[in-house]
N, C-alpha and C positions, 0 to 999 in steps of 0.2 A: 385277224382271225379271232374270234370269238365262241367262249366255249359254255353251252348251256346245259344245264338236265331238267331233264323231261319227268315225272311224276303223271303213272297211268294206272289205268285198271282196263282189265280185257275177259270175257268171256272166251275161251281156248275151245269151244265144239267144233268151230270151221275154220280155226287153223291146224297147220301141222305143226306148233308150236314157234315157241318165239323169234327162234334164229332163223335167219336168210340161208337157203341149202348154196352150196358152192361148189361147182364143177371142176374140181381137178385138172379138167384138160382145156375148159375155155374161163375157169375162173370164177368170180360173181356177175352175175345177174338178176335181172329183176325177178321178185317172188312174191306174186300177190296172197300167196296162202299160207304165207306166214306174219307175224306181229313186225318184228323189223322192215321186211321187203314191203309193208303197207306203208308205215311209216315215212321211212325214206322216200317213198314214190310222194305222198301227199308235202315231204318237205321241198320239194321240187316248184309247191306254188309258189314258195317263198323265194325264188328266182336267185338262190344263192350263187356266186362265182365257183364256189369249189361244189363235188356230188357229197351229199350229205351220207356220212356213214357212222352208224349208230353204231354205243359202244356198252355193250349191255352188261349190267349190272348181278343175274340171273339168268339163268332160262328153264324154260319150261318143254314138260313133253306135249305133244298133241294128246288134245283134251282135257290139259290143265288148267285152269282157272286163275285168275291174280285181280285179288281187291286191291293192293298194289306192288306195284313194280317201279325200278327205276332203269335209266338211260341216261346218257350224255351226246353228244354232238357237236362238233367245230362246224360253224356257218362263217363265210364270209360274205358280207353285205357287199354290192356294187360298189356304196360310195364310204365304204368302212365302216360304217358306223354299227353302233352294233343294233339288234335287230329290238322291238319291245317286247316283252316277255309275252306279253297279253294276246298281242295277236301271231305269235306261234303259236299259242292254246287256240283261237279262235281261228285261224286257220284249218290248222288239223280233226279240231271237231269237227269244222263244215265240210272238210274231205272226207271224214269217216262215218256223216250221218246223210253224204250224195249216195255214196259209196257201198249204205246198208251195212257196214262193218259193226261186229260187238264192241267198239273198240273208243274209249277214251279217256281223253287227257286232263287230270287233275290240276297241272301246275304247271310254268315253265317257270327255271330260276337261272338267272345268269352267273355264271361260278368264274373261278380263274381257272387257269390254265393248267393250272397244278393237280386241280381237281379229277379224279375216275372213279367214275359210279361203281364197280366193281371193288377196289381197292379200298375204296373208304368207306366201305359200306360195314359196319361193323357186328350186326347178325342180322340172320333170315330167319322170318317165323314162318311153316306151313301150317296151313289149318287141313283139316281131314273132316269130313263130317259122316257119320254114323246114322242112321235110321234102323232099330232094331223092333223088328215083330216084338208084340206084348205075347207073354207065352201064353196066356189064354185062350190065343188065334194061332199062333207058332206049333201048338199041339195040333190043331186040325189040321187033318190031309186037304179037307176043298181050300183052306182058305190058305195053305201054306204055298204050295206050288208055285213059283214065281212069276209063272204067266196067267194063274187066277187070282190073284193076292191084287188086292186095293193098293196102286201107288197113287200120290197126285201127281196131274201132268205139269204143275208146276216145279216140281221136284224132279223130271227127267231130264237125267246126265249134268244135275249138281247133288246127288250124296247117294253113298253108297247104301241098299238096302237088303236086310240081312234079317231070314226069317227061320234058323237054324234053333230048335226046340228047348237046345242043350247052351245055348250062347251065356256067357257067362262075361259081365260087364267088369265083373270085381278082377277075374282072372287076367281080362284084356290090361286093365291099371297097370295092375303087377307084374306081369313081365314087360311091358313098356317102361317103367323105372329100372330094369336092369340096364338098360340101354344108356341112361346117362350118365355124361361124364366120355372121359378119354375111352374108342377103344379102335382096335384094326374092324373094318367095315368090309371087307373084302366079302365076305359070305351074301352080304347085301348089297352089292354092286354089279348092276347089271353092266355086260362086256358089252360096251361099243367098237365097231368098227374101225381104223385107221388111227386108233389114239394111245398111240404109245408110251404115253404116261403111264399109264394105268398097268405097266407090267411091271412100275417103279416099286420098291419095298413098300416104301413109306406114304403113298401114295393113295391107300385104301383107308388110313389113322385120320380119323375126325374126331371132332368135339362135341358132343352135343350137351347144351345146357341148361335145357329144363323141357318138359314133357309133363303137359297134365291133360288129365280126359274130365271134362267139366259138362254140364246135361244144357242140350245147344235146345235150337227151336227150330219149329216147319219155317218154311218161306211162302209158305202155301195163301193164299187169298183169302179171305171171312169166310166163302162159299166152300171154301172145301178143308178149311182149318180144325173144325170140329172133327172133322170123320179123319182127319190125319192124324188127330192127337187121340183118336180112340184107340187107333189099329198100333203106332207107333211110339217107342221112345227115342227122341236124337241126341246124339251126345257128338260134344265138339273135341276133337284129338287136337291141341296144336303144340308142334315141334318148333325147338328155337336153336338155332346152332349160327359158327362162324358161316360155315360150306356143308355143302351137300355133294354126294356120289351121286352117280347116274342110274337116276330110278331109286335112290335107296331110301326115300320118305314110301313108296309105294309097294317096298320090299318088305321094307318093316312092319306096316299098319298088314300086309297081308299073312304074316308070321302071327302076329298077336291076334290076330281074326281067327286063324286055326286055332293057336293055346285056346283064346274064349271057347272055341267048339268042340273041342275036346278031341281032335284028330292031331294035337302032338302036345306034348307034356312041357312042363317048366325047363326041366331037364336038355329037352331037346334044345328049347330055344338058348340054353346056358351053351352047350355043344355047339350051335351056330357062331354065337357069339364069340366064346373063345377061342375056337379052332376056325381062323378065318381062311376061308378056302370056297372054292366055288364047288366042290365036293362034298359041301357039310351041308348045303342046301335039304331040304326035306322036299323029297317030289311030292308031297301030298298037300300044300301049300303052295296057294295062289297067288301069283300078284294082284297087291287091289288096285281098282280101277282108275284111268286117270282122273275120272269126269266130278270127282269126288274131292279132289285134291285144289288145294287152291295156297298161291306165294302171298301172303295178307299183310305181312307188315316191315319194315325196318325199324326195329326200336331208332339204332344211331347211326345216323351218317356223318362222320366229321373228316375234316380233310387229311390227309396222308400224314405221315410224319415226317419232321427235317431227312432223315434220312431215306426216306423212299420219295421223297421230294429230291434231294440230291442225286439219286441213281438215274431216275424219269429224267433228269437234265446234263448228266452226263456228256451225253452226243450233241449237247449245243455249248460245250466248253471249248475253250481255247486251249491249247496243246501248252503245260508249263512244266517246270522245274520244281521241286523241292528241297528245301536247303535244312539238315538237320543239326543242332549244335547240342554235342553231348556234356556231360557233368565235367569231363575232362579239359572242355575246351576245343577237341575234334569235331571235325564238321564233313559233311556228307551230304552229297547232292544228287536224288532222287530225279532222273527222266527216265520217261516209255521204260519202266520196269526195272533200267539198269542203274546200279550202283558206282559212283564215280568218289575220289577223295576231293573236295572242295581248297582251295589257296588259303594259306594260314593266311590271319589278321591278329590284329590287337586282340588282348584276354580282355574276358569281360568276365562283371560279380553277377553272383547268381541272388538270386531273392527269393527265399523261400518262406517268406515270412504272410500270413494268412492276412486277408484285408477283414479285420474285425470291428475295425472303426465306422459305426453308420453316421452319416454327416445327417445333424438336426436341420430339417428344410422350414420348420413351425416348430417354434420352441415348444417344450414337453409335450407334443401330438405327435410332428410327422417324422418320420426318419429314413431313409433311403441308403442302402448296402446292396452288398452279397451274398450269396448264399453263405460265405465266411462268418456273418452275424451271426447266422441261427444258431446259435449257443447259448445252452443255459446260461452261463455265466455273463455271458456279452448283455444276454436279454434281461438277466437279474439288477445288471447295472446301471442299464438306461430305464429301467421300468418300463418297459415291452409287455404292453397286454395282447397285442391283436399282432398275429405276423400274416402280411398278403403275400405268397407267392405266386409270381408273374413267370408261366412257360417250364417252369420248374418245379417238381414236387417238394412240398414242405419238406425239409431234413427232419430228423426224429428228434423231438425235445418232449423235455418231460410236461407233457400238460396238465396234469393232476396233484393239488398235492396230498400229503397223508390222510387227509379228514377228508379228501373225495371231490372237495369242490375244485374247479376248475377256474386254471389260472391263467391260460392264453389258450386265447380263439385264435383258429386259423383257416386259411382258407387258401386255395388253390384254383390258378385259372388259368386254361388254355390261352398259350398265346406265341405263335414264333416270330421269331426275331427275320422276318422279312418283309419287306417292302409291301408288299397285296394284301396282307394281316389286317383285316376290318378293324382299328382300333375302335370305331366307337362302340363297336359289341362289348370291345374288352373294357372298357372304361366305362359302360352302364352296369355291368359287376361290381368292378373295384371300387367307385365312387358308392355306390351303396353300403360297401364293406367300411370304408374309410368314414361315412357319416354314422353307421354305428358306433364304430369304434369314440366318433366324437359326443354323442350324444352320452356314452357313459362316462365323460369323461377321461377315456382311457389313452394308451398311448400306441400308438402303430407304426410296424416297419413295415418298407415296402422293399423285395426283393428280387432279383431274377439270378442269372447265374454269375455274372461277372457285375453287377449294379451298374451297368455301362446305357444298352440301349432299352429295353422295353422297361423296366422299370422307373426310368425316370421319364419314357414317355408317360405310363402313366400317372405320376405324381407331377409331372409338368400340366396332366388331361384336366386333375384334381383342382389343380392350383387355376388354372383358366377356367372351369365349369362351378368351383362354388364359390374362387375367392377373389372371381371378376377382374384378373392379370391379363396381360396380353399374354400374346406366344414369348416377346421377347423379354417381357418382365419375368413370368416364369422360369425360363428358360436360362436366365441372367442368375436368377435365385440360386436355384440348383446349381450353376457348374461355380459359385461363386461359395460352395459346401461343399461340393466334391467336383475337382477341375476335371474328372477323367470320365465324365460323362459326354457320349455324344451316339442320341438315337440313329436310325437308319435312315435315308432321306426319304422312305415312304414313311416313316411314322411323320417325319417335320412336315411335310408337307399336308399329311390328313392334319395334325394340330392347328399350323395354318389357315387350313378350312374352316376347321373346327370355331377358330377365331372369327373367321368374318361370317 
């Protein structure tokens, strides 16, 4: 089994949004009028062994928009192999432009397993776009009316158009910055049917982390560009948060659309906000439309962390024991929840003594520890300019001294200590970090949290990619400066490659 995601963008007019509807009483079925149920059906050419079932990243309401969105998918290939990236893109496209679908596929990338478009998706940008009568037309009765007013037809059902005489751009800003930051959303939460989360406390508390209203552009053709940009001004809304409520991007932009027109005050909207209640809503305020709205970006997708890695694989562990041995020399042995007294044995000494010693791997350059080194003192000793931390954040040292200049550089790099961990992402970093460090002369530690495995993969990556060692000269080096080194056997084996 093989796990991939998908990178798209879709026009939302003729679908009823992104998820596949599912029947209660006979379950899923195919759904050609939605983004997933197309999908899935088109991944069907790809004659996979298991039914392809998408694991979406977002979703959208019908007649939302997404310049991009993401997806994932477990395919298994007839003869296992996994499938090419290339033509799952060129597959799908040619099913969705037989098909006459709005609908396509930016990218396919093959991920591990570990991987969930949802999960490691780490914020959603929407954009909102605006079209506002110029008031000099906004004042006329012929030209305001919304079914005599000049729209382009290139512009129906992608932006909202708004020709209210009193609309105020500056007021729309201002009450949209109260909005961010922490608060309860409940008042801007549309209630869905059968989901009962959502009568949870904590369950309406979002984040949102930045909101600017910035002046956007027609999408309109040369021929009718001129006469759009007479009548109108557009301005671009785009919201960035971890999560969104249901409906509550369309709940919002239709709150601050009233404040701009003067049919409810700053006041009101502060009342929304803090008194979260589906009570505090203002009947006199609309929701804005979907056809306006669009899911446009992921700043960062990075993969899960060790510990949401660990829970996701939970139910593929072996059933074991825990054996606890306390300061006293007692021991206690942890199964299926219960607490048992473990059989004495021989005392044993405790070692509480911190590992501050970095073993020199290249005399006064390279130096490889634990996160036990990063101490001013430790670092004062050995002349430590550059510290790389590997999977672990820098600890706090002092990097400035009195006079301001700066006395170690640092740097920090994603990386877990497991098997499917791309090293050579991690080691086209760290190898740039560690040739600064030599071109000034300076001197570098390399550390992660115990100096065991990822770190001396990477200074084993260092030592094979500039200083032309094998794996096992490398590798000979290091544990012959600190014996108590030994990477994971995905890292040995990427090095390995790495080598031939």
């Amino acid at each position: 089994m093989n796990r991939y995601l998908i990178n798209l963008s879709y026009i939302g007019t003729r679908f009823r949004g992104i998820q596949r509807k599912i029947d209660k009483t006979i379950g899923q079925f195919k759904d050609p009028y939605t983004v997933q149920g197309v999908i899935e059906e088109a991944l069907l050419k790809l004659r996979p062994v298991n039914e392809p079932l998408l694991k979406l990243s977002s979703r959208t309401d019908t007649g939302v928009h997404a310049l991009h969105n993401t997806v994932h998918v477990d395919l298994q290939r007839p003869n296992g192999k996994p499938y090419d990236t290339d033509r799952i893109t060129r597959t799908l496209n040619r099913a969705f432009e037989k098909d006459a679908q709005s609908l396509r596929i930016l990218s396919t990338v093959h991920v591990p397993l570990t991987f969930h478009a949802r999960l490691c998706a780490k914020s959603r940008t929407y954009l909102y776009r605006l079209a506002v009568l110029k008031k000099e037309y906004s004042c006329d009765s012929t030209r305001n009316h919304p079914h005599a007013r000049f729209i382009p037809i290139e512009e129906h059902d992608r932006c909202y158009f708004l020709g209210h005489p009193r609309f105020d751009i500056h007021m729309f800003a201002t009450v949209a910055k109260m909005f961010v930051g922490m608060h309860d959303f409940r008042t801007f939460m549309a209630v869905a049917k059968g989901n009962p989360r959502q009568q949870e406390a904590m369950h309406s508390v979002r984040r949102i982390d930045q909101i600017t209203v910035e002046r956007g552009q027609t999408l309109t053709a040369a021929f009718n560009r001129e006469q759009t940009e007479q009548f109108y001004d557009f301005w671009d809304v785009r919201i960035r948060g971890r999560s969104f409520l249901y409906r509550q991007v369309r709940r919002m932009v239709g709150a601050w659309v009233a404040a701009a027109e003067g049919r409810i005050d700053e006041r009101d909207i502060y009342r929304m906000l803090t008194v979260p209640s589906q009570n505090s809503w203002c009947s006199n305020v609309f929701v804005a439309p979907a056809y306006a709205l669009y899911l446009c970006h992921f700043p960062k997708v990075t993969m899960t962390s060790f510990l949401e890695q660990l829970r996701n694989r939970k139910t593929e562990l072996q059933r074991t024991e825990t054996i606890v041995t306390y300061m006293d020399g007692s021991r206690k042995i942890f199964r299926n929840n219960l607490e048992m007294d473990a059989p004495p044995r021989l005392g044993f000494i405790v070692d509480n003594s911190p590992d501050q010693v970095p073993a020199c791997i290249v005399a006064q350059f390279l130096y490889l520890g634990s996160q036990d080194c990063v101490r001013q003192e430790v670092l004062e000793k050995y002349g430590i300019t550059h510290v790389l931390s590997v999977g672990i954040e820098t600890p706090p040292i002092e990097e400035y001294a009195n006079d301001g200049q700066r006395l170690i550089e640092t740097m920090f790099v994603e990386c877990l200590d497991l098997p499917e961990t791309n090293l050579s992402a991690v080691l086209e970093k760290t190898n740039a970090f560690i040739d600064e460090c030599r071109a000034r002369d300076g001197r570098v530690l390399v550390h992660c949290n115990a100096g065991v495995s990822r770190s001396t993969s990477v200074v084993a990556g260092y030592l094979m990619q500039r200083c032309d060692q094998s794996f096992m000269q490398a590798f000979g080096t290091i544990k012959s400066k600190r014996p108590c080194v030994q990477p994971n056997a995905g890292f040995i084996k990427q090095l390995k490659q790495l080598q031939s």
